[in-house]
C-alpha positions as CSV (number, residue, x, y, z in Angstrom):
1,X,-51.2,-20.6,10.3
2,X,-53.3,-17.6,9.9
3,X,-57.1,-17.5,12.0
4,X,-59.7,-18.4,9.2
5,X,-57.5,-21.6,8.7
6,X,-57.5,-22.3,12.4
7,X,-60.7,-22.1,12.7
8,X,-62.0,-23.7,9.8
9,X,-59.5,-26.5,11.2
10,X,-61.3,-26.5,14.5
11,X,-65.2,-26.5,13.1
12,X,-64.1,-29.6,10.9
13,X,-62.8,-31.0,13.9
14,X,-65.8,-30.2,16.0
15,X,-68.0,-31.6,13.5
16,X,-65.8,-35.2,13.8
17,X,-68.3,-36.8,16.3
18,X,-71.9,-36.5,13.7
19,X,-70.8,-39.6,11.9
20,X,-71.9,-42.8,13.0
21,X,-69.7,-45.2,10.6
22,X,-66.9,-47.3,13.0
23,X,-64.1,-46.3,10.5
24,X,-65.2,-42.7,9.8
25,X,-65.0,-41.6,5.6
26,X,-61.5,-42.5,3.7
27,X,-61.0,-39.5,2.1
28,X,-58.7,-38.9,-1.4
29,X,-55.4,-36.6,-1.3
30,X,-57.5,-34.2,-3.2
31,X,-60.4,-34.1,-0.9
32,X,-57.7,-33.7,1.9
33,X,-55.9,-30.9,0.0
34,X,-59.6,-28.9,-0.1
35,X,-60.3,-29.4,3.4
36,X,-56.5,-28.2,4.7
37,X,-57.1,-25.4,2.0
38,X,-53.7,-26.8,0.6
39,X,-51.5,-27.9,-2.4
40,X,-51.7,-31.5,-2.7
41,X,-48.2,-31.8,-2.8
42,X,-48.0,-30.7,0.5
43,X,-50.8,-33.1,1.9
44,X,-48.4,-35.8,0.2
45,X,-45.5,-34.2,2.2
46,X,-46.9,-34.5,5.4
47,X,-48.0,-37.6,4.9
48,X,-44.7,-38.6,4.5
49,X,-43.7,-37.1,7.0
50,X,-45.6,-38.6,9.1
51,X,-47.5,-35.9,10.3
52,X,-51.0,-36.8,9.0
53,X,-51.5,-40.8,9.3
54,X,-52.7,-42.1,5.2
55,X,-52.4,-45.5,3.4
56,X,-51.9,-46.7,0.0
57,X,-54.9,-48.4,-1.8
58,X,-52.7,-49.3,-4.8
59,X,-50.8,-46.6,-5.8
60,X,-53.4,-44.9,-4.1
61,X,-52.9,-42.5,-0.9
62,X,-55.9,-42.3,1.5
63,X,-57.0,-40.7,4.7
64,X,-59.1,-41.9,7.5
65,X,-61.5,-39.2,8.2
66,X,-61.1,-39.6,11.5
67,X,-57.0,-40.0,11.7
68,X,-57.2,-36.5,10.4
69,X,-59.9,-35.4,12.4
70,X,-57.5,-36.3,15.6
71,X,-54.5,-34.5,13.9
72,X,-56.8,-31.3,13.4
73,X,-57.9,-31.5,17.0
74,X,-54.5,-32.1,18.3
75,X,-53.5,-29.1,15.8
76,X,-56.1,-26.6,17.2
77,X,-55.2,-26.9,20.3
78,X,-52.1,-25.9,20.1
79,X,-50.2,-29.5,21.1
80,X,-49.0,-30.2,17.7
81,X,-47.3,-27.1,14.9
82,X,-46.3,-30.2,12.9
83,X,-48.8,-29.1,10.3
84,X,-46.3,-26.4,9.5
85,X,-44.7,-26.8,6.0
C-alpha cells in the first residue's frame, strides 16, 4: 500500500466518529470501490474473503459504514495487511 492511500485510509477513518446514526451509512460496492481507490472486483474479493464484513440485500452486496470504518482503522495501524490483494 503506497502513502497517499494510507493516509486517505486513515482521514476516512478519523472522520468515522461525526456521524450520529446507530448503524452508520450502508454503502454500495461502488461507493466502497471509490473510497479504497479500487476495482470493484477486488472490493468483491475481499469481501469474500472475509476481510471487509458486507451483506447481501438481494443480489445486492452492502457495507456498513462503520464495519469498514473499523477495518480501515485496524488497517492503518498496522494490525491488519489483509487489505492486500
Amino acid at each position: 500500500m503506497n502513502k497517499r492511500n494510507r493516509e486517505v485510509r486513515a482521514q476516512f477513518a478519523a472522520e468515522g466518529n461525526a456521524r450520529a446514526h446507530s448503524f452508520g451509512e450502508i454503502l454500495t460496492i461502488a461507493e466502497v470501490a471509490q473510497i479504497l481507490r479500487m476495482h470493484r472486483n477486488t472490493v468483491y474479493r475481499l469481501i469474500k474473503r472475509g476481510d471487509i464484513p458486507g451483506f447481501k440485500i438481494g443480489v445486492n452486496w452492502r457495507v456498513n459504514e462503520k464495519d469498514l470504518r473499523t477495518v480501515l482503522a485496524h488497517e492503518s495501524d498496522g494490525k491488519v495487511s489483509s487489505l492486500k490483494s
